[in-house]
C-alpha positions as CSV (number, residue, x, y, z in Angstrom):
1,X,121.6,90.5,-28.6
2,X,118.9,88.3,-27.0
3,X,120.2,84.2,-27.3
4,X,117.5,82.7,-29.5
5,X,115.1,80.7,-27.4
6,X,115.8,77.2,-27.8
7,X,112.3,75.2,-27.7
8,X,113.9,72.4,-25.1
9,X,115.0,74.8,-22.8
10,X,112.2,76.7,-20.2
11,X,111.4,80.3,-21.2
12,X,114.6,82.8,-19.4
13,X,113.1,84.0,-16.1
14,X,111.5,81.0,-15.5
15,X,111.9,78.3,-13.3
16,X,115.8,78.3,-12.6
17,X,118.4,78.7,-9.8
18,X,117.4,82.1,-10.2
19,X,113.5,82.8,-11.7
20,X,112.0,85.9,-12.5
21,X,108.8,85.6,-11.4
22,X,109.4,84.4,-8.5
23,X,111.5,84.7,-5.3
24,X,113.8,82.5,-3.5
25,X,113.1,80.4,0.0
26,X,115.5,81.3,3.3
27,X,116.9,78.4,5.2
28,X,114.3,78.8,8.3
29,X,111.2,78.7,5.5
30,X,113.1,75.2,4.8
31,X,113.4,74.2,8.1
32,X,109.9,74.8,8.5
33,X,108.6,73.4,5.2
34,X,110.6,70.2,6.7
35,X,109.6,70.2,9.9
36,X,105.9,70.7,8.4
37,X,106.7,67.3,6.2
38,X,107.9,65.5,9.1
39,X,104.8,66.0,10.7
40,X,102.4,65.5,8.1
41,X,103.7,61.8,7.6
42,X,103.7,61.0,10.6
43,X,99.7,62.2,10.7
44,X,99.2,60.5,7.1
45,X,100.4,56.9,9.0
46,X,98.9,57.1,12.0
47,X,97.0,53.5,12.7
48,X,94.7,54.5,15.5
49,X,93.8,58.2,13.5
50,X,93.6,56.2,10.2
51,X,90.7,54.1,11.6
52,X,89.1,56.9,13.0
53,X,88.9,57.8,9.5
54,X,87.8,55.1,7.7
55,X,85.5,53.0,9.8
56,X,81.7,53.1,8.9
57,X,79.5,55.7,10.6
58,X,76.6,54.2,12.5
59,X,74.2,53.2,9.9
60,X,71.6,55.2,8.8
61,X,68.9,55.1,6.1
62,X,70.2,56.0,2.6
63,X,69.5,59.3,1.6
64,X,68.8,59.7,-2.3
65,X,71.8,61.7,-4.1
66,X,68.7,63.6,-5.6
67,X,67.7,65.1,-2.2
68,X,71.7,66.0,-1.1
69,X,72.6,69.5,-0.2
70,X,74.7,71.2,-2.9
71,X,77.5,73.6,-2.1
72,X,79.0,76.4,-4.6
73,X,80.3,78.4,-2.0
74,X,81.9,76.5,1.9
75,X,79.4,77.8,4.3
76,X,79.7,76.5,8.6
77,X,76.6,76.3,10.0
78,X,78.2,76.8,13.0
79,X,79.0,80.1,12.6
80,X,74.8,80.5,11.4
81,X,72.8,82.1,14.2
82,X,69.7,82.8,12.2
83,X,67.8,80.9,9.8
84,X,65.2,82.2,7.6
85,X,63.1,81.0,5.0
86,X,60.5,81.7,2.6
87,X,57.1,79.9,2.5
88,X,56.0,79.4,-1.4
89,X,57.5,76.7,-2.9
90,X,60.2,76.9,-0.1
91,X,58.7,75.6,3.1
92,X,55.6,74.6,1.1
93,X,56.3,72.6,-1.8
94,X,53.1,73.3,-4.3
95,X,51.9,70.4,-6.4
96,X,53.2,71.6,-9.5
97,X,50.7,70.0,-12.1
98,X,47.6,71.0,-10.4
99,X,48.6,74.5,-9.1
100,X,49.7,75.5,-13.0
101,X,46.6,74.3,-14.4
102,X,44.5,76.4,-11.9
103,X,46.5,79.7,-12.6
104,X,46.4,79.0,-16.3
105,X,42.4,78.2,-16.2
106,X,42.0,81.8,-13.9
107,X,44.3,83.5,-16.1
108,X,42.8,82.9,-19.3
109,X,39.1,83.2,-18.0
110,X,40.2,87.1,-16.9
111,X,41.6,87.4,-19.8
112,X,38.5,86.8,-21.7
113,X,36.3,88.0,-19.6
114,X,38.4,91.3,-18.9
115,X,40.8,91.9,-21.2
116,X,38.5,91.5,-24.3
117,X,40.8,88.1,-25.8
118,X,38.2,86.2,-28.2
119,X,36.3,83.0,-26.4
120,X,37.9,81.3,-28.5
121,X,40.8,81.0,-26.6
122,X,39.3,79.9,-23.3
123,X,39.6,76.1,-25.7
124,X,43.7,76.0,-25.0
125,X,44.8,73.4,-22.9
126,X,47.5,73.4,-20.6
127,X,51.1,71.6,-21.5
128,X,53.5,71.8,-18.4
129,X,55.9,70.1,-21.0
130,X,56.0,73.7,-22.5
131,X,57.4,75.2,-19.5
132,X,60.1,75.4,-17.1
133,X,62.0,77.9,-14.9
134,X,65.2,80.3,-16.7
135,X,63.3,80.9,-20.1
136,X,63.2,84.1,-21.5
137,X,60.3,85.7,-23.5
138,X,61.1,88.2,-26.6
139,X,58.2,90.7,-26.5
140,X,59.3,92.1,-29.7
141,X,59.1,89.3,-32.1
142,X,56.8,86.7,-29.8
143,X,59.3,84.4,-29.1
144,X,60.4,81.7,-25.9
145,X,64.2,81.4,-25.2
146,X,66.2,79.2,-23.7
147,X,70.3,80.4,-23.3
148,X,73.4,78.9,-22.0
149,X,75.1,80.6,-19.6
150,X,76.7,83.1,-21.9
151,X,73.3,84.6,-23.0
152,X,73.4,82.6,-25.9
153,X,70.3,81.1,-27.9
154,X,70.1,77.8,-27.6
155,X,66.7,77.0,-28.6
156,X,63.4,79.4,-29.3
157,X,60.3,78.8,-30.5
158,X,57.4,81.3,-31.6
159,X,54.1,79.4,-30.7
160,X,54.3,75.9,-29.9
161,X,56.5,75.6,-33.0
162,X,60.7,75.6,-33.0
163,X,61.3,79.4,-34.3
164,X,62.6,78.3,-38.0
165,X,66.5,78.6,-38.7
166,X,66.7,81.3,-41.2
167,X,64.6,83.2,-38.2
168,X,66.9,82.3,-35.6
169,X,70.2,83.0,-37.2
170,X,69.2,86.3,-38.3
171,X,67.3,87.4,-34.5
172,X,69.8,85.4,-32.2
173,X,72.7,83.9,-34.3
174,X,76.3,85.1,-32.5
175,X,74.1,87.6,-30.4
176,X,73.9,87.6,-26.7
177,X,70.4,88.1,-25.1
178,X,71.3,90.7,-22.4
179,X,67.8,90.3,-20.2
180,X,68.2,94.0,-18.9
181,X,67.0,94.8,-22.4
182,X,62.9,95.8,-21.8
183,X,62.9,93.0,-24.9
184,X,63.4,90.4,-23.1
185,X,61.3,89.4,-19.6
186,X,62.6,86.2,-17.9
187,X,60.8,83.8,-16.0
188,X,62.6,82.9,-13.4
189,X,60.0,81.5,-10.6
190,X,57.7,78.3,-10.2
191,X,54.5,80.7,-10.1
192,X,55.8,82.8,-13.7
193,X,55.4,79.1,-15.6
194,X,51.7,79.1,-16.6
195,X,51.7,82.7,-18.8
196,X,55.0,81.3,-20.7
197,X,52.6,78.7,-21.6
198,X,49.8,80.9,-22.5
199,X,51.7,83.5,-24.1
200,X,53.0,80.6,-26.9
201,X,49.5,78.9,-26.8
202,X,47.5,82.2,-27.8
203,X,50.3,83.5,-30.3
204,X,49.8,79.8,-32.0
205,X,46.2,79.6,-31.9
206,X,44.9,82.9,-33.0
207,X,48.0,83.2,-36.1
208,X,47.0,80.1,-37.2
209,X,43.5,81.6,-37.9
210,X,45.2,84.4,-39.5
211,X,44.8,87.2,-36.7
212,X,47.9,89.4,-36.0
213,X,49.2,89.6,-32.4
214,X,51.3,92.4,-31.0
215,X,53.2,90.5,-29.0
216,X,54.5,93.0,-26.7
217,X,50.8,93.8,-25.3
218,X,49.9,90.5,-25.0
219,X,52.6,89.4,-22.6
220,X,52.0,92.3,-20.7
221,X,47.9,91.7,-20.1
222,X,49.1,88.2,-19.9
223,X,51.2,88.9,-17.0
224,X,48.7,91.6,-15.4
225,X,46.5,89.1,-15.7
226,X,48.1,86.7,-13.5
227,X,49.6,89.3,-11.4
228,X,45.9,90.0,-10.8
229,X,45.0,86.5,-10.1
230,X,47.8,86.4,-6.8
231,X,47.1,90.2,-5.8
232,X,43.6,89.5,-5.3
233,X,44.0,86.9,-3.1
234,X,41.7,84.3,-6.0
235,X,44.2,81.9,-6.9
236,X,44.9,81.4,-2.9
237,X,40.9,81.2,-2.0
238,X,40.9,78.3,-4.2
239,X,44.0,76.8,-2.7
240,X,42.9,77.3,0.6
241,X,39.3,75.2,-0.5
242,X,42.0,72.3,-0.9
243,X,45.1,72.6,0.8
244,X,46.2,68.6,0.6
245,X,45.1,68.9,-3.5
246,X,47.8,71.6,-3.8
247,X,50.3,71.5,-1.3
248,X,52.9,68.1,-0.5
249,X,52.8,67.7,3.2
250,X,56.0,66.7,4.3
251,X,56.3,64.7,7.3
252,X,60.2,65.3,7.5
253,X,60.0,68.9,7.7
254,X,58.8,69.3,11.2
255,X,61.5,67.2,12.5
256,X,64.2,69.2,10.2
257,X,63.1,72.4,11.5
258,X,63.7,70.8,15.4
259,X,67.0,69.6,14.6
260,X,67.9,73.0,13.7
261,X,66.6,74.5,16.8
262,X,68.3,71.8,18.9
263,X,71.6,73.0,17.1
264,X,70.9,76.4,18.7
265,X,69.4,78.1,15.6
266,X,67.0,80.6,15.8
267,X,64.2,80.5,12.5
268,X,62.6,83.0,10.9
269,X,59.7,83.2,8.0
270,X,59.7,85.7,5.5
271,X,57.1,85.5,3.4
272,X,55.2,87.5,0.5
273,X,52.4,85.9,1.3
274,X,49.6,87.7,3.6
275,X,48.8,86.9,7.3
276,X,45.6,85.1,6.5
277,X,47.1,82.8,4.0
278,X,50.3,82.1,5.7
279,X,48.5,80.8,9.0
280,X,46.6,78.2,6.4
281,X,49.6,77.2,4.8
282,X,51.5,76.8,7.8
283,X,49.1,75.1,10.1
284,X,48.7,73.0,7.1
285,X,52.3,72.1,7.2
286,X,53.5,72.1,10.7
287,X,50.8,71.6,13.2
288,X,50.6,68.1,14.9
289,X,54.0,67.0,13.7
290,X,55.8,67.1,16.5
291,X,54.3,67.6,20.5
292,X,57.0,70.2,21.1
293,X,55.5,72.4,19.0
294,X,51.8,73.1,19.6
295,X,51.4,76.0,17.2
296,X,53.8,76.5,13.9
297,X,54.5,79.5,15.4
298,X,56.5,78.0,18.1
299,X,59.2,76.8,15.8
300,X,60.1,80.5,14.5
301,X,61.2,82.9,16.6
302,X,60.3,86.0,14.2
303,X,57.9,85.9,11.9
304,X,57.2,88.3,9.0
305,X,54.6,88.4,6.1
306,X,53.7,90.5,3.3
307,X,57.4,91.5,3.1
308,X,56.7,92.5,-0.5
309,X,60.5,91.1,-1.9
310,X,62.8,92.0,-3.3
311,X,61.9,95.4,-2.2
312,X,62.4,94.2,1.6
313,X,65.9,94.1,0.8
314,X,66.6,97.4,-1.0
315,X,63.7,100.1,0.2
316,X,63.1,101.3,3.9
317,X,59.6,100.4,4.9
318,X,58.7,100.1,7.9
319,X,57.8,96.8,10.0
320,X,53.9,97.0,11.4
321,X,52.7,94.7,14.2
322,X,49.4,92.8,13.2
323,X,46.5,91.2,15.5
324,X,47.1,87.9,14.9
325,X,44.5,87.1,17.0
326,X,42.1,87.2,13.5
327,X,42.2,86.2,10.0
328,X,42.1,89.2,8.7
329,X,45.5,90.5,11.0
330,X,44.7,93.9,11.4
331,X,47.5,96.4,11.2
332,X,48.1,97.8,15.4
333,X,50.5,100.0,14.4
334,X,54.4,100.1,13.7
335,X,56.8,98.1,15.1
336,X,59.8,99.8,17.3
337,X,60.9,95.6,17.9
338,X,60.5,92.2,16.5
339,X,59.2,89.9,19.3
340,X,58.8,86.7,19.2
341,X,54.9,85.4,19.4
342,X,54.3,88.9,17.4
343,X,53.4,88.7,13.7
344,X,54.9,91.6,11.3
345,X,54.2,92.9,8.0
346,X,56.6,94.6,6.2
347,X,59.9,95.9,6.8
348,X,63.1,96.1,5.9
349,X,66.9,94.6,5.8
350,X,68.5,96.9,7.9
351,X,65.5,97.4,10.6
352,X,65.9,93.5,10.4
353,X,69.2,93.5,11.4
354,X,68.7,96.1,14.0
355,X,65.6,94.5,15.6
356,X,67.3,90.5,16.0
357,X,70.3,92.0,16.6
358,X,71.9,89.6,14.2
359,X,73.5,90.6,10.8
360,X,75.6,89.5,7.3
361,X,77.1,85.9,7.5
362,X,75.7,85.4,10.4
363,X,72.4,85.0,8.7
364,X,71.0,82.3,6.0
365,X,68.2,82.6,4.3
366,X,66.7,80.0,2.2
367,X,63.8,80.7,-0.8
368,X,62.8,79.4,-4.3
369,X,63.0,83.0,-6.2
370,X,66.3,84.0,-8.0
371,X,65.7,87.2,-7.8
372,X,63.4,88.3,-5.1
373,X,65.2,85.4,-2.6
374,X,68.5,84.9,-3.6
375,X,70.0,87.7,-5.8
376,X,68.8,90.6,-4.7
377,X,70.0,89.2,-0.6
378,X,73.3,88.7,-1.8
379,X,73.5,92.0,-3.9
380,X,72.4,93.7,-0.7
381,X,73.7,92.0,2.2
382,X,76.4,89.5,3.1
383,X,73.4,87.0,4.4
384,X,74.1,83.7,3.3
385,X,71.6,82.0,1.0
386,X,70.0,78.2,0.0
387,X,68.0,78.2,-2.9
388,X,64.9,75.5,-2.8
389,X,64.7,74.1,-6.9
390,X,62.3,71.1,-6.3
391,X,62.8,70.5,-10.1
392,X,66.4,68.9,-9.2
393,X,65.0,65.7,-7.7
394,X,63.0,65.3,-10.9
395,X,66.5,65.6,-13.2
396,X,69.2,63.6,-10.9
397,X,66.8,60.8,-11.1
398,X,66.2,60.9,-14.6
399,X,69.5,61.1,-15.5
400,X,70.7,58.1,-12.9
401,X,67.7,56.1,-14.7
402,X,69.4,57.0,-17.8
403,X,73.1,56.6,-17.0
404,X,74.1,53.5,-19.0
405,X,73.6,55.6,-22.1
406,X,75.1,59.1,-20.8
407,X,78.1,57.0,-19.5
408,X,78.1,55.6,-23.8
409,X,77.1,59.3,-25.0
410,X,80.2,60.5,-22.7
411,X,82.9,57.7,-24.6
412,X,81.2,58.9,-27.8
413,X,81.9,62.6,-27.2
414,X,85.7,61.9,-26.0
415,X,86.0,59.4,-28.8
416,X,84.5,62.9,-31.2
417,X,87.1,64.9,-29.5
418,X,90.4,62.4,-30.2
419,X,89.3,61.7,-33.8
420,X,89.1,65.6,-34.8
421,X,92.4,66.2,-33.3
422,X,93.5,62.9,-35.4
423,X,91.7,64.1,-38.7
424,X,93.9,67.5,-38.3
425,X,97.2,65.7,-37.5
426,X,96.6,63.6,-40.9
427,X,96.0,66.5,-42.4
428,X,98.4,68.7,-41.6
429,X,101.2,65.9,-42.1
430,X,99.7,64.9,-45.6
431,X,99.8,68.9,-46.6
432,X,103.5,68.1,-45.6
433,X,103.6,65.0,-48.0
434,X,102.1,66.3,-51.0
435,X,104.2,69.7,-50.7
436,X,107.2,67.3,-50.7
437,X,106.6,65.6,-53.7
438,X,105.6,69.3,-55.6
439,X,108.6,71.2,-54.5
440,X,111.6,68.6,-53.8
441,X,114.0,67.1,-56.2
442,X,113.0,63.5,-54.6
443,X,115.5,60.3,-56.2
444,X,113.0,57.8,-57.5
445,X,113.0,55.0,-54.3
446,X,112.8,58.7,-51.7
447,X,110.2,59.8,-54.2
448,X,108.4,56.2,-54.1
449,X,108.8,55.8,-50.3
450,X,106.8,59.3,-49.9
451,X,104.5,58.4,-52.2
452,X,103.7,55.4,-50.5
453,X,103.7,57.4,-46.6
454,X,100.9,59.8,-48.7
455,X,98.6,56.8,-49.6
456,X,98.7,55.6,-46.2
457,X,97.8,58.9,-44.3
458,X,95.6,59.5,-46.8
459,X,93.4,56.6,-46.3
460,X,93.9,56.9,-42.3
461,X,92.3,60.4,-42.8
462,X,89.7,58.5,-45.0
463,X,88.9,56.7,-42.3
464,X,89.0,59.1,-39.7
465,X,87.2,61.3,-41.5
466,X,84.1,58.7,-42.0
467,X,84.6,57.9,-37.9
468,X,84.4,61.3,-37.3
469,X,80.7,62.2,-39.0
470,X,79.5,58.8,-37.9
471,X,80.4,59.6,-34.2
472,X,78.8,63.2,-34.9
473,X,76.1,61.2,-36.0
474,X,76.1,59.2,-32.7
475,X,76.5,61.7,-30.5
476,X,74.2,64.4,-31.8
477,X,71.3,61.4,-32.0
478,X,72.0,60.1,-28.1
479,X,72.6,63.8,-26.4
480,X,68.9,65.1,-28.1
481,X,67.5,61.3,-27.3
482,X,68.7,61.6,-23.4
483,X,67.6,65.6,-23.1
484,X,64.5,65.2,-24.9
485,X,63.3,62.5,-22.6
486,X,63.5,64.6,-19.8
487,X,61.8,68.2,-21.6
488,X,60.5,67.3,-25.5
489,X,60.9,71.2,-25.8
490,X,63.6,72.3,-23.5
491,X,65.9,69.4,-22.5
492,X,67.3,69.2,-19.4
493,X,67.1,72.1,-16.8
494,X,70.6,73.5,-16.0
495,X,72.2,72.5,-19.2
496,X,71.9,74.2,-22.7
497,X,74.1,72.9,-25.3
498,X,77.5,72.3,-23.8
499,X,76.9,74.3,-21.3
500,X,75.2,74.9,-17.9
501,X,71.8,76.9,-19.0
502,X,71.1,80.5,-18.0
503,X,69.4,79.0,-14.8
504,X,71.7,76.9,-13.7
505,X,74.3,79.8,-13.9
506,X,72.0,82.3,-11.9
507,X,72.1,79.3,-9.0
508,X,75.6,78.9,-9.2
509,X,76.4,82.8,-9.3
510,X,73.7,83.6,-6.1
511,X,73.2,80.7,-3.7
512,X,76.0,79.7,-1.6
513,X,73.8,76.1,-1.1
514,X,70.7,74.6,-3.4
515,X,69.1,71.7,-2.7
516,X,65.2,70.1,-3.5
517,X,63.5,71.0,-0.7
518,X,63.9,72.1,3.0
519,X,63.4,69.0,4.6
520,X,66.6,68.0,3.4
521,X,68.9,69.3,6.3
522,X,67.0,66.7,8.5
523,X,70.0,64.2,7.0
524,X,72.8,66.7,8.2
525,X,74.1,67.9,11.6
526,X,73.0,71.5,12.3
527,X,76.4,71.9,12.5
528,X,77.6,70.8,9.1
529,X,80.9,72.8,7.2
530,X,79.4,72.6,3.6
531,X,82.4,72.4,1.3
532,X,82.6,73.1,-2.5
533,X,85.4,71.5,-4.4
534,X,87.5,74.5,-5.6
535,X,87.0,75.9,-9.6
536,X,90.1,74.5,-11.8
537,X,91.5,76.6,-14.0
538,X,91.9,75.4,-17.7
539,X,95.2,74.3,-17.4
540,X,95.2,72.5,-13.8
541,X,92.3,70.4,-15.1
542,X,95.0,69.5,-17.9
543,X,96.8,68.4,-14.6
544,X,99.1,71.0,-13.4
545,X,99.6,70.2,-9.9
546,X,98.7,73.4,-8.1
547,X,95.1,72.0,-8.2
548,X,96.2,69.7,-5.8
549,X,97.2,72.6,-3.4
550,X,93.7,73.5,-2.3
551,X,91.3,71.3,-3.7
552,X,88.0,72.7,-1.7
553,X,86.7,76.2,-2.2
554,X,86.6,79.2,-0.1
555,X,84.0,81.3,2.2
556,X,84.7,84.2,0.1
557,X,82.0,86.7,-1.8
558,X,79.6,84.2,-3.9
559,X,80.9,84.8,-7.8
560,X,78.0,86.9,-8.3
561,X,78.3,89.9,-5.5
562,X,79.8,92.0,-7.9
563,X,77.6,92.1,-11.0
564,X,74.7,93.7,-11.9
C-alpha cells in the first residue's frame, strides 16, 4: 500500500536525497559548479570592470522610445552579410492620409464608371478612422473584424455601424475566425486600407436606401478595382505628379544606409514596384543626401524590381536584366548573374542565393507586408527579417501621452483582480459558516460566536461585492476611454481585448525585429546583438526561479516557422 500523501510533505519522487525526475551531481560537476562560483564573484566585484560597466556612454541625442528597434527573436548583425529591403512603405514611407484618399477617390470613380455601382456612391467620403492594418472582412454576411490573437471576435461592424449583439453572438460568439476560410479576406498591408473603408461605406449607404448588397461580389470588384488602380500603373502616375505630396523624405535614411555599408554590409532592394517607378521613388529619396553616393544606385549592391512577392519566394522564375539606361527598362534578356550597377526583374529565392552567393541567416530582409515580406521569407527560407509598421510611432506616443491614466487603469485592473479572489474567499468561508449553523449541534455562546463570524463576512462580502462592480465600472469606462482615443472604431493597434490583436501576433510570430521605419538603425552600430528578453512560462512569472537562469531569448526558428 501506497503511504497517503501528506499535503506538507513534497510529492514522492520529487525533490529529495534521491528524486525521480531527476539525476544526481558527481563530485567533479561540483568542483566545477564551485570553481565556476568562485569566478563569477570575483567578476561580479571587480572595481575597474564594474566602471566599465556603468559609466555614461558619450552623449548622444535622445532617440524617442517610439522610433527603438524591437526584438522577438536575438539576431547579430554581425553575423548579417546582406541586407535587403523593400521600397513601399519600407524605404519610402507614404503619407498615409493623402495616399488613401487618392486610392479611395480612383477606386470608387472605376467603380462607377466600370463596374456599373450607382453615382450615387461617388458622394462617400473617406474616414481613415475606419481603417487600420490586421482587420478581417466577412464576405458572407458583409462584416469588418477585428480578433485577438486567438482568432477571436473582438469587435465587428457591418457598415459604419457596431454589428448588433444578438448578431455577433450568434456569427462569432465562442467561434474562432480561421482566415484560411475563403470567408474571411484579411487586410493585412498599408495599401489594402482604403477598400476596407469602401467596402463598409457602400454596404451602409446603399442599405440604408433600401438596396440589397451581396456582399461577397462587392468585396471582390472592390478589390479588382483597386488591384486595377496599382496594375495599371494610375495610382503611381499620380504619385509621381507629386512625389513630396505623398512621400516623407527622410533626411536620416541616407546616412543609415552608409552606416550599414561602413559596417561591411552589402544592400539590396527588392521591390514590387516596376523599374520606371522605382528610379522616381528612389531618386526621390536618396539622391543628394550624401556626396558618397552620386546615384541611389550606388548604395545597393543588387538591385531587383518587379519581383512580383510572395511568389519570389516560393515559384522559380527567372531573373531578366533590363536597360536601365530608359524609363521604360526594356527587358535584354535573362540573367545568368546579378551584378552590381545591373537592374533585374524578377527572379527567385534560390537563383538569389545562388547569384550573391549568400544564403539563410546570413541574410535580412526588411519590408512592411506580413505576408508577401515577412511570412512567406521565413516559411521559405531561414533569411532573417525586420518588419517596417510606421503605425507604431503613432501608438507609443499616444499611449506615453496618456500614461498617468494607463498607469491608474493598470492599479484598477490589479485592484479588480484581488477583490474577485477576496469576494470568492468570503464566499466560500460563509458557505462554511451557514452549513455550520444548519448541520452542527452548536452550544448557545459557539452557536452565538458563529453567528456573529457570519454577520461579519457577510457584510465584508457586501462590501467587496459593491468594490468589485464599481471597479468593473472603473475599469471597463478608462480601458474604452484610453483605446478609443487612439482608434473611435478599433482601439489600439496590437491589442484586442486582453490580448495582443491578430496583427500584433502575426509580427511577433514572423519578424525576428520591427521597428517604424528604416532610418532607425542610423541610432545603432551595424554591429548590434539585438536581444529579446526570453518568454516566461505561467508559473516562472509567478516567480519560480528558473526564469532567472536565462533571462534573454534565443537565435532559434522565429515561433512561427512551423505553421501554416
Amino acid at each position: 500500500m501506497s503511504p497517503i500523501l501528506s499535503p506538507a510533505r513534497p510529492i514522492p519522487g520529487g525533490p529529495s536525497v534521491d528524486p525521480l525526475h531527476g539525476s544526481f551531481r558527481s563530485s567533479i560537476s561540483r568542483e566545477r559548479a564551485d570553481d565556476a562560483a568562485r569566478r563569477a564573484r570575483d567578476l561580479l566585484t571587480d572595481d575597474v570592470l564594474g566602471r566599465l560597466l556603468t559609466t555614461p556612454r558619450e552623449a548622444t541625442d535622445q532617440v524617442p522610445h517610439s522610433r527603438d528597434v524591437f526584438v522577438n527573436r536575438n539576431l547579430r548583425m554581425d553575423h548579417i552579410e546582406l541586407i535587403g529591403f523593400d521600397m513601399d512603405y519600407t524605404l519610402a514611407i507614404y503619407h498615409m492620409r493623402r495616399l488613401e484618399q487618392l486610392s479611395f477617390d480612383m477606386t470608387l470613380a472605376k467603380l462607377i464608371s466600370e463596374y456599373g455601382y450607382p453615382p450615387f456612391v461617388g458622394g462617400l467620403l473617406y474616414d481613415h478612422h475606419f481603417v487600420m492594418r490586421g482587420l478581417a472582412v466577412d464576405r458572407v454576411n458583409g462584416n469588418v473584424l477585428k480578433m485577438d490573437r486567438f482568432g477571436h471576435v473582438g469587435r465587428a461592424y457591418h457598415g459604419l455601424r457596431p454589428l448588433k449583439r444578438d448578431a455577433w453572438k450568434e456569427l462569432y460568439r465562442n467561434k474562432r475566425v480561421r482566415l484560411r476560410n475563403p470567408q474571411f479576406a484579411w487586410n493585412d498591408t498599408l495599401f489594402a486600407l482604403p477598400e476596407t473603408c469602401l467596402y463598409s461605406g457602400i454596404i451602409e449607404l446603399m442599405e440604408s436606401l433600401g438596396h440589397t448588397v451581396n456582399y461577397g461580389k462587392l468585396y471582390d470588384d472592390i478589390r479588382e478595382a483597386i488591384d486595377t488602380v496599382h496594375r495599371d500603373n494610375s495610382l503611381k502616375r499620380e504619385i509621381r505628379k507629386d512625389l513630396a505630396r505623398y512621400v516623407f523624405l527622410d533626411p536620416e535614411l541616407g546616412p543609415a544606409l552608409h552606416k550599414l555599408r561602413s559596417g561591411g554590409k552589402k544592400l539590396f532592394l527588392l521591390t514590387n514596384s516596376a523599374w520606371d517607378y522605382t528610379n522616381a521613388v528612389m531618386r526621390y529619396l536618396l539622391e543628394g543626401q550624401l556626396p558618397e553616393y552620386p546615384s541611389w544606385r550606388n548604395y545597393f549592391d543588387f538591385v531587383v524590381t518587379a519581383a512580383g512577392k510572395p511568389a519570389f519566394f516560393t515559384e522559380a522564375r527567372p531573373f531578366l536584366e533590363l536597360d536601365s539606361s530608359t524609363e521604360a527598362g526594356k527587358v535584354v534578356g535573362e540573367a545568368k548573374s546579378l551584378e552590381r550597377g545591373t537592374v533585374y526583374s524578377g527572379g527567385n529565392l534560390a537563383q538569389f542565393e545562388e547569384f550573391t552567393g549568400y544564403r539563410g541567416e546570413h541574410i535580412l530582409y526588411v519590408g512592411d507586408h506580413i505576408y508577401g515580406d515577412i511570412l512567406k521569407s521565413k516559411k521559405s527560407s531561414l533569411w532573417r527579417t525586420c518588419m517596417i509598421v510606421q503605425e507604431i510611432e503613432d501608438e507609443i506616443t499616444y499611449t506615453d501621452a496618456r500614461r498617468e491614466e494607463i498607469v491608474t487603469l493598470s492599479e484598477v485592473e490589479l485592484t479588480r483582480a484581488r477583490l474577485d479572489d477576496e469576494v470568492n474567499h468570503r464566499k466560500t468561508v460563509l458557505n462554511t459558516l451557514e452549513r455550520r449553523l444548519e448541520r452542527e449541534e452548536l452550544a448557545d455562546p459557539e452557536r452565538q460566536e458563529v453567528e456573529e463570524l457570519r454577520k461579519k463576512v457577510k457584510a465584508e462580502l457586501e462590501k467587496l461585492r459593491r468594490s468589485l462592480k464599481e471597479t468593473n465600472g472603473i475599469a471597463d469606462t478608462l480601458e474604452r476611454d484610453v483605446e478609443e482615443g487612439f482608434n473611435p472604431y478599433w482601439g489600439l493597434l496590437f491589442k484586442e481585448g486582453n490580448e495582443n490583436s491578430r496583427f500584433g501576433y502575426q509580427v511577433e510570430q514572423y519578424a525576428c525585429l520591427y521597428t517604424s521605419r528604416v532610418s532607425n538603425f542610423l541610432h545603432h552600430s551595424p554591429m548590434q546583438y539585438y536581444r529579446s528578453p526570453r518568454d516566461l512560462m505561467a508559473h516562472e512569472q509567478a516567480g519560480a526561479l528558473s526564469s532567472k537562469l536565462s533571462p534573454m531569448g534565443s537565435e532559434g526558428p522565429p515561433k512561427g516557422s512551423e505553421k501554416e
